[in-house]
C-alpha positions in Angstrom: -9.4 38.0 22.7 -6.2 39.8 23.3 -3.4 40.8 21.3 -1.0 38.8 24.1 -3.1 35.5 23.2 -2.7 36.1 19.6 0.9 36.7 19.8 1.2 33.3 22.1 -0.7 31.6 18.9 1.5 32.9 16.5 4.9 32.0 18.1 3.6 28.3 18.3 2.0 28.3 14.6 5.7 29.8 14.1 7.7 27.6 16.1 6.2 24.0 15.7 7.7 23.7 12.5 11.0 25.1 13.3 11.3 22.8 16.3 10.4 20.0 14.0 12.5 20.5 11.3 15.6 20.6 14.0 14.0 17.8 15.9 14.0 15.1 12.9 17.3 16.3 12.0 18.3 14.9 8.2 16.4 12.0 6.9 18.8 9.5 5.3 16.6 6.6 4.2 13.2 5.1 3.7 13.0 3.6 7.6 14.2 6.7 9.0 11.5 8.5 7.6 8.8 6.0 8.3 9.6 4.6 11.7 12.5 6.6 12.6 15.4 3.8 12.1 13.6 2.6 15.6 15.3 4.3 17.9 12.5 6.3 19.8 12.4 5.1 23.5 9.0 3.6 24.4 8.1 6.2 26.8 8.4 9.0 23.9 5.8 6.9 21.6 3.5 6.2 24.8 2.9 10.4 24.6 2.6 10.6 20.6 0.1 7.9 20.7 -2.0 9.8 22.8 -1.4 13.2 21.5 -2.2 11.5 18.1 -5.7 9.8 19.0 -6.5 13.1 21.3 -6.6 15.3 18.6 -9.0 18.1 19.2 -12.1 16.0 19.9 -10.9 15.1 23.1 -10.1 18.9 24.0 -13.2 20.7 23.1 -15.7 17.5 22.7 -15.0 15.4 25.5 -16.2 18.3 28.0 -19.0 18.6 26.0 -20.5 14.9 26.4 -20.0 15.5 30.3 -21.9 19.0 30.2 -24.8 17.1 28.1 -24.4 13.6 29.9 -22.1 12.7 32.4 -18.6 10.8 32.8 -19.9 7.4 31.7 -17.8 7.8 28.7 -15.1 7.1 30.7 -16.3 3.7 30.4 -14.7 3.5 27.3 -11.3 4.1 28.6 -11.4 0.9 30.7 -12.1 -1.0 27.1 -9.1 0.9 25.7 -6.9 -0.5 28.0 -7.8 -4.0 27.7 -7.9 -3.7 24.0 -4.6 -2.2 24.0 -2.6 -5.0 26.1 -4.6 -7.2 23.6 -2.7 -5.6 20.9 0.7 -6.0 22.8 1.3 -9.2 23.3 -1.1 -10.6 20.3 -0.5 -8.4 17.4 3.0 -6.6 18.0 5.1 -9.5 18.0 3.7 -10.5 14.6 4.6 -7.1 13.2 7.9 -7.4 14.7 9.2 -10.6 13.9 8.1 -9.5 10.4 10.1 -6.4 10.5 7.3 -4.7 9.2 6.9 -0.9 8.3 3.2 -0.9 7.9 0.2 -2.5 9.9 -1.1 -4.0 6.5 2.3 -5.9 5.1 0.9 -8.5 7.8 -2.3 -9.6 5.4 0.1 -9.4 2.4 2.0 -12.2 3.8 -1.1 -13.8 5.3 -3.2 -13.0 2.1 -1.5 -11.6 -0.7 -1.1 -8.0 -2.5 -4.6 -7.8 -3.4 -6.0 -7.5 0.4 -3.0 -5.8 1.3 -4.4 -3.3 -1.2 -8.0 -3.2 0.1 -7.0 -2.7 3.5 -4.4 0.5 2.8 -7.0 1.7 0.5 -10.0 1.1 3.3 -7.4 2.7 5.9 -6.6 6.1 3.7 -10.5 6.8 2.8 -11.1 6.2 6.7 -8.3 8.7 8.0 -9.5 11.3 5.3 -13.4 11.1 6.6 -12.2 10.7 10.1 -9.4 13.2 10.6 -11.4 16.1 8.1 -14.1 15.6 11.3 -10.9 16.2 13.8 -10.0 19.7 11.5 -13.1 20.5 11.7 -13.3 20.5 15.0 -10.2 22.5 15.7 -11.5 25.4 13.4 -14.7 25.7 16.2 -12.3 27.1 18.3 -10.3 29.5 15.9 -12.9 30.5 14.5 -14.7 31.9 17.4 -11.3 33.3 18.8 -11.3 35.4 15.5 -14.6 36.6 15.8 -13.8 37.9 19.2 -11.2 39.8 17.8 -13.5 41.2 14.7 -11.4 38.7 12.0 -14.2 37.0 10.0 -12.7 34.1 8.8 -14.2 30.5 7.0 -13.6 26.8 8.1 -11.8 25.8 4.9 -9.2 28.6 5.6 -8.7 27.4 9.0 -8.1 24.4 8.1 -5.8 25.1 5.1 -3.3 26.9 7.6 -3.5 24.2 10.2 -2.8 21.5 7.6 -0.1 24.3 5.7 1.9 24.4 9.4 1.7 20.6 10.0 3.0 19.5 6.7 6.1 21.5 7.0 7.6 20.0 9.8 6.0 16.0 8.6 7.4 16.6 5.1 11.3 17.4 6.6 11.4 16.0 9.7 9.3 12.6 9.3 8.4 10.4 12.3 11.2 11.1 14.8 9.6 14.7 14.4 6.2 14.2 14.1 6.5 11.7 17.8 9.0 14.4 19.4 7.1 17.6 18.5 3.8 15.2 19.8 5.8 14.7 23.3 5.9 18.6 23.6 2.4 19.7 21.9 0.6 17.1 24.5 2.2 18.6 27.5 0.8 22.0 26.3 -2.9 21.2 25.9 -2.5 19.3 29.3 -1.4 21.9 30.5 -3.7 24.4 29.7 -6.6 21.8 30.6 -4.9 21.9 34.2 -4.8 25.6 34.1 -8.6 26.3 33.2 -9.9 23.8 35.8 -8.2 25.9 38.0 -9.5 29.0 36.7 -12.8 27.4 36.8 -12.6 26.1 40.3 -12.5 29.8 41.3 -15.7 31.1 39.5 -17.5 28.1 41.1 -20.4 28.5 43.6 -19.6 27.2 47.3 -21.3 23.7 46.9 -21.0 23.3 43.1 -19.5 19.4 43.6 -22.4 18.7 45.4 -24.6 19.8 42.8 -23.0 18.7 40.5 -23.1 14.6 41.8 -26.9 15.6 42.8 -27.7 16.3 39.5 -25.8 12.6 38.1 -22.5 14.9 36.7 -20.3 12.6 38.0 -22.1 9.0 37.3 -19.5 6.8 36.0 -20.9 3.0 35.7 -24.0 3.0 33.5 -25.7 -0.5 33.8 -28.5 -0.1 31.9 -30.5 -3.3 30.3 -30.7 -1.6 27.3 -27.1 -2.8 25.6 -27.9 -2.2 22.0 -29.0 1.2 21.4 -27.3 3.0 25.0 -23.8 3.8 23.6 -22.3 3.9 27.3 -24.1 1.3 28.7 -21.4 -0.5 30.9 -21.3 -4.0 28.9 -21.7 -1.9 25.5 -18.5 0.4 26.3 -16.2 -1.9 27.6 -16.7 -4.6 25.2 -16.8 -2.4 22.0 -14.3 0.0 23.8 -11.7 -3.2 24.2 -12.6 -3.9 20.4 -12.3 -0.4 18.8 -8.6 -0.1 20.8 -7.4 -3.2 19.0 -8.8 -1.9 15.9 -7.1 1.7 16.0 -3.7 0.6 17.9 -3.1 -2.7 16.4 -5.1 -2.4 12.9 -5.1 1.0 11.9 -1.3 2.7 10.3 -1.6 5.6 12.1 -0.9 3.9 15.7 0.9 0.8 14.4 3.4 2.7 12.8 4.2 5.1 16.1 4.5 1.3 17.9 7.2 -0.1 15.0 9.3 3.1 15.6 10.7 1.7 19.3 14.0 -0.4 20.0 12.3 -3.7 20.0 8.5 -5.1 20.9 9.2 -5.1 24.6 9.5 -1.3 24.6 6.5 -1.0 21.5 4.2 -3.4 24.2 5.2 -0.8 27.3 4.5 2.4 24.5 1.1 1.0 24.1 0.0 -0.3 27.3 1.0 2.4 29.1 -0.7 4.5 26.8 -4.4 3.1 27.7 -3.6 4.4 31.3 -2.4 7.7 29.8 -5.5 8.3 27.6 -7.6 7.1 30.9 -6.2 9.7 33.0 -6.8 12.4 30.2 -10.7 11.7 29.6 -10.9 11.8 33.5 -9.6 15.6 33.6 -11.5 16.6 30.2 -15.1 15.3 31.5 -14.2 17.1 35.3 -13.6 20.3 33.2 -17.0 19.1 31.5 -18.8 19.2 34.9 -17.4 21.9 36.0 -18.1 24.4 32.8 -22.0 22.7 33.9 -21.7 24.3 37.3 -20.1 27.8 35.7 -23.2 27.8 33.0 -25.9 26.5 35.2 -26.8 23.8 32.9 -28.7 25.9 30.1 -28.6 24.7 26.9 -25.7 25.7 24.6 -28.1 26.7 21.9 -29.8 28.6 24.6 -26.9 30.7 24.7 -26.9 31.6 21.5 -24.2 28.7 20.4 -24.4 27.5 16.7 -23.1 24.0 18.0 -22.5 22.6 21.7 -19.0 21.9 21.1 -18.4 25.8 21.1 -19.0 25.7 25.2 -15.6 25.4 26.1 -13.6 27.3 23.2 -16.6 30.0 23.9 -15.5 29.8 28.0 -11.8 30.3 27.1 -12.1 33.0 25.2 -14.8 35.0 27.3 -13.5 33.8 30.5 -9.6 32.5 30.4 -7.3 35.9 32.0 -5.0 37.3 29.1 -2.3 34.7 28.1 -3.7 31.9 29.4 -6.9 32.2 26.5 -3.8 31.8 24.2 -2.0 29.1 25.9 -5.0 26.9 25.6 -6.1 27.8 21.7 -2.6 27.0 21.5 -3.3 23.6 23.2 -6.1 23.0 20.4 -4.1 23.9 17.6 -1.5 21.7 19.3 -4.0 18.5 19.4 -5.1 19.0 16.0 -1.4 19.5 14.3 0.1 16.4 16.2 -3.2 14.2 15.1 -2.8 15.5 11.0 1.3 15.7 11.1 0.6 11.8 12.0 -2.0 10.7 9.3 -0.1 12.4 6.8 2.9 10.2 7.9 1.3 7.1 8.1 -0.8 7.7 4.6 2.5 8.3 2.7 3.9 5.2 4.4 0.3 3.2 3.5 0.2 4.8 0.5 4.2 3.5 -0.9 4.3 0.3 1.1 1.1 -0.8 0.9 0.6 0.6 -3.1 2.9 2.1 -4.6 5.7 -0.5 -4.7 3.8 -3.8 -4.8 1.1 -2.6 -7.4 3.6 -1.3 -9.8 6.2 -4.2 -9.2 9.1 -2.3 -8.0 9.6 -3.6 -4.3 12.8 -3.6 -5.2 13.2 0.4 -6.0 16.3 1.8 -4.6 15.6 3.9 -0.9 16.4 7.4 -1.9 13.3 6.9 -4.4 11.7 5.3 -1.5 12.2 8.5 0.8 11.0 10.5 -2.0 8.0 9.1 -3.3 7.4 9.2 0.7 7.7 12.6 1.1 6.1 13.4 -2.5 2.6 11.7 -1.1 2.7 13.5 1.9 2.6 16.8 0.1 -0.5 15.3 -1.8 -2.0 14.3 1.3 -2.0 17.5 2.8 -3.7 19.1 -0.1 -6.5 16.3 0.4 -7.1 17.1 3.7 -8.0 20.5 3.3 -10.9 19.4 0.7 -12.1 16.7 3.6 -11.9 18.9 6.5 -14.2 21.2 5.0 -16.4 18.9 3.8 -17.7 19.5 7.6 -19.3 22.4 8.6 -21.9 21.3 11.2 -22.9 18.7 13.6 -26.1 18.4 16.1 -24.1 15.4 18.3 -20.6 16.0 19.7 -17.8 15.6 17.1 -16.0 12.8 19.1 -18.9 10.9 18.6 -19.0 11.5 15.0 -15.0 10.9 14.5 -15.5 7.3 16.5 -18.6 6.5 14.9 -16.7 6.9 11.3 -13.7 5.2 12.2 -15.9 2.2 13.5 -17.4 1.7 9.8 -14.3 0.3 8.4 -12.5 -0.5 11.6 -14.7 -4.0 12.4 -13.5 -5.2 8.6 -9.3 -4.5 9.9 -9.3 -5.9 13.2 -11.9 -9.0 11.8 -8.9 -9.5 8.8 -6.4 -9.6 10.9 -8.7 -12.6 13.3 -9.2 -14.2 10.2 -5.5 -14.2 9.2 -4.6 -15.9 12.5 -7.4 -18.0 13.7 -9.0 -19.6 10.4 -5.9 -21.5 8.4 -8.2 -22.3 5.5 -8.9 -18.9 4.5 -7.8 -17.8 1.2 -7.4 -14.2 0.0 -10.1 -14.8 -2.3 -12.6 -15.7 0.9 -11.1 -12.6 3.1 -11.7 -9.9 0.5 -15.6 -11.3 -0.1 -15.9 -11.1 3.8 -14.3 -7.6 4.5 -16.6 -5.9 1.4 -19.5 -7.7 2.9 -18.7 -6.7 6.2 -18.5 -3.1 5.3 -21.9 -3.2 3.3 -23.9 -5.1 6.9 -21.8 -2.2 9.2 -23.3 0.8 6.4 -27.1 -1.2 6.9 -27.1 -1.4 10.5 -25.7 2.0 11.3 -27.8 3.5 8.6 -30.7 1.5 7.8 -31.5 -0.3 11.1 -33.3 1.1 14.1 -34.5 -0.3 17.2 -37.8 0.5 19.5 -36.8 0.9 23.0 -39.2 2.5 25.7 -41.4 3.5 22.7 -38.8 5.6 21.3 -36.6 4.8 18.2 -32.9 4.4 18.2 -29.8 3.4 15.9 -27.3 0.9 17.1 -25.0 2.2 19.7 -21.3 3.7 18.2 -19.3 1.1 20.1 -21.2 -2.2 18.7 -19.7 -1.0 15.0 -16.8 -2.6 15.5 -17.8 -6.2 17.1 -20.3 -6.3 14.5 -17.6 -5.9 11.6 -15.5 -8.4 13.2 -17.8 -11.2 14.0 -19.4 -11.0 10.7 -15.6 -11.1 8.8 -15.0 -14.4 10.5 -18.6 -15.7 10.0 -18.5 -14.6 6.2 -14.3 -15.7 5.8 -15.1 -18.9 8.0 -18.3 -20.3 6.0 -16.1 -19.7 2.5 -13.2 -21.4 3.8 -14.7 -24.5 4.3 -14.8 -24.7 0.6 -11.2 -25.6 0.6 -9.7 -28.9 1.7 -6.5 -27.6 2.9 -4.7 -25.0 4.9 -3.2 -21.8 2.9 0.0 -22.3 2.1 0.6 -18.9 3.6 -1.0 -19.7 7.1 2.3 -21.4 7.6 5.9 -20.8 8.5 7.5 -17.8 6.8 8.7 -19.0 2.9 11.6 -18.3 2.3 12.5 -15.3 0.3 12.2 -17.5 -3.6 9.2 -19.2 -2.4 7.5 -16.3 -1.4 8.0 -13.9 -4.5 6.3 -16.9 -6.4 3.2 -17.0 -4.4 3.0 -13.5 -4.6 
């Protein structure tokens, strides 16, 4: 690694939070801060919503499951989608008409405070385990950039200075600068993805496509019979793909609350839609670089060549391979993944964490704004230190980290979405009989992924990643269904809005 890349490092670690900071300008109140008074055009929030669920998985991982595998995960991306316009035109209008700052004040007016609670509380432990997998991941890189150089340096200190650079600009700037400074960190680790498949197109062998489809590089429908244990079997992807994306974008704070911060919900629906064709394109040119890095190494086995973990094949090709400048551009491009995924979950946990906690637990939803802002900003500082613990709780992994981040997210994710199904579909259902289904839906989701495995071909395997989230939903509403049928009538709360008196009283 050369100086020149270090010094391209340094000026973005530098100038990320500067930009920020003049980005999100002065925040004035509470909304500003959380969903930026909702004035960020849709096509702005379409690119921080990627940028956000890219992180660094999809940078150094994604290339990874196409170097071991193949491009069936693109699969996945078609179930995005669908989940996504799902999400538009079911759950954003709700949020909307609610004029609604967080994702979970939807069950507090279905349900009531006490699985409004649960769900923020479910959604901040997730986003810790999840996102310290995603820091993790970003320090692979780093860290072998700084070995190149002769800087021995550990993953908690990595992570520390990532999380130290993020929080500046989050804490000052909130959304408006963590979405803006998103628009601009995306367009650098696409463009740096752009610049090594051309790099690598150059150091290919004449024929290396061919070889490369020979060899089943570039398979992209998988219909194999076995739809419980293949995780991109066609019917398994799509289906649990479409399911996970209505989880994470219309469940989960850290998307909803990038949707709430457009003009209205026809601009939020564009944001999100267009954002499944976004994210498509992106897994397409991250699982070509995949292929492609196969071709450069010949297909031998990362630990083979003396790798500690596969997902060091491409941070390993760009700093042994990537011309001067370029190296830097794309570590850059990681860093920039990681800091636009962490400068979000710190904004959405310190808007869980006052919405969702904070004000309705200790009575005072009535507490003027400017303690609003600051309490807001307070938690985010917290937050930060938090995530540095959790991102160095992980220090190795056998499988490819985006496998592990989506398979942790999927615990908690089926309980969410199924809530939210119960909220709308089932009018009987008490809060009473949706907290007993969302605990007993976690608990089943822990058994099967942990306890249960299936024999298929005379080998043994664990349920495939993308059934964790049908599973959680279809047993919320079996669970919440069964105990509603205790009562004789619908919730009161399944109704028409109350009005404003009414409302405090049920509460």
């Amino acid at each position: 690694m050369r100086a020149l890349d270090l010094a391209i490092i340094a000026v973005f670690l530098v100038g990320t939070p500067l930009l920020g900071i003049a980005i999100g300008g002065k925040q004035t109140s509470s909304t500003d801060y959380f969903v930026g008074s909702r004035r960020i055009p849709w096509w702005a929030v379409t690119f921080s919503v990627v940028a956000t669920e890219t992180s660094t998985l999809t940078v150094i991982s994604v290339p990874t499951v196409a170097y071991l595998g193949n491009i069936t995960y693109l699969q996945l991306a078609i179930g995005y989608l669908i989940g996504r316009t799902l999400v538009a035109f079911v759950l954003l209008p709700k949020y909307y008409s609610g004029d609604m700052v967080s994702a979970y004040a939807f069950l507090g007016k279905r349900f009531g405070n006490g699985l409004q609670g649960t769900a923020s509380v479910t959604f901040l432990i997730t986003r810790l385990l999840a996102d310290g997998v995603r820091l993790f991941a970003t320090a692979i890189p780093v860290k072998v950039m700084l070995e190149a150089f002769g800087v021995s340096a550990s993953y908690w200190m990595i992570v520390a200075v990532i999380a130290l650079f993020a929080v500046i600009y989050t804490y000052l700037g909130g959304i408006r600068a963590v979405v803006w400074v998103d628009v601009i960190q995306m367009g650098i680790y696409i463009l740096g993805a752009l610049f090594a498949v051309i790099i690598l197109a150059g150091k290919l062998p004449d024929g290396w496509f061919g070889s490369a489809v020979d060899a089943g590089k570039f398979q992209l429908f998988d219909f194999s019979s076995d739809l419980i244990t293949s995780q991109y079997a066609f019917i398994t992807a799509v289906v649990g793909g479409a399911l996970f994306a209505m989880a994470s974008h219309g469940a989960d704070q850290l998307m909803v609350q990038r949707l709430l911060a457009c003009r209205n919900v026809r601009e939020s629906q564009k944001a999100v839609i267009a954002s499944g064709f976004v994210v498509f394109l992106q897994f397409g040119l991250f699982l070509v670089v995949g292929a492609m890095l196969w071709s450069f190494y010949r297909g031998v086995a990362p630990a083979d060549m003396g790798m500690a973990a596969s997902d060091e094949l491409f941070p390993t090709f760009i700093v042994n391979e990537l011309p001067s400048g370029l190296a830097g551009l794309l570590v850059a491009g990681i860093l920039a993944a990681a800091m636009s995924t962490i400068s979000s979950s710190l904004n959405s946990l310190s808007t869980s964490t006052v919405s969702d906690l904070y004000q309705r637990f200790t009575k005072r939803r009535r507490m003027p704004d400017s303690s609003v802002l600051r309490h807001a900003k307070l938690w985010t500082l917290i937050w930060a230190g938090v995530f540095v613990i959790f991102g160095s709780l992980f220090t190795s992994t056998d499988q490819p980290v985006v496998e592990v981040g989506l398979s942790i997210a999927s615990y908690t994710y089926g309980a969410l979405l199924g809530a939210f199904f119960l909220g709308m579909l089932v009018k009987r259902a008490r809060q009473s009989d949706a907290i007993v289904a969302f605990g007993t839906t976690i608990v089943v989701n822990a058994v099967f992924i942990l306890g249960v495995e299936f024999t298929v071909d005379g080998e043994t395997k664990t349920l495939a990643f993308p059934w964790y989230v049908p599973l959680g939903v279809v047993v919320t509403l079996l669970v919440g269904g069964l105990l509603s049928l205790r009562h004789r009538t619908d919730d009161p709360r399944s109704g028409p809005p109350a009005e404003p008196e009414a409302e405090a009283k049920a509460a």
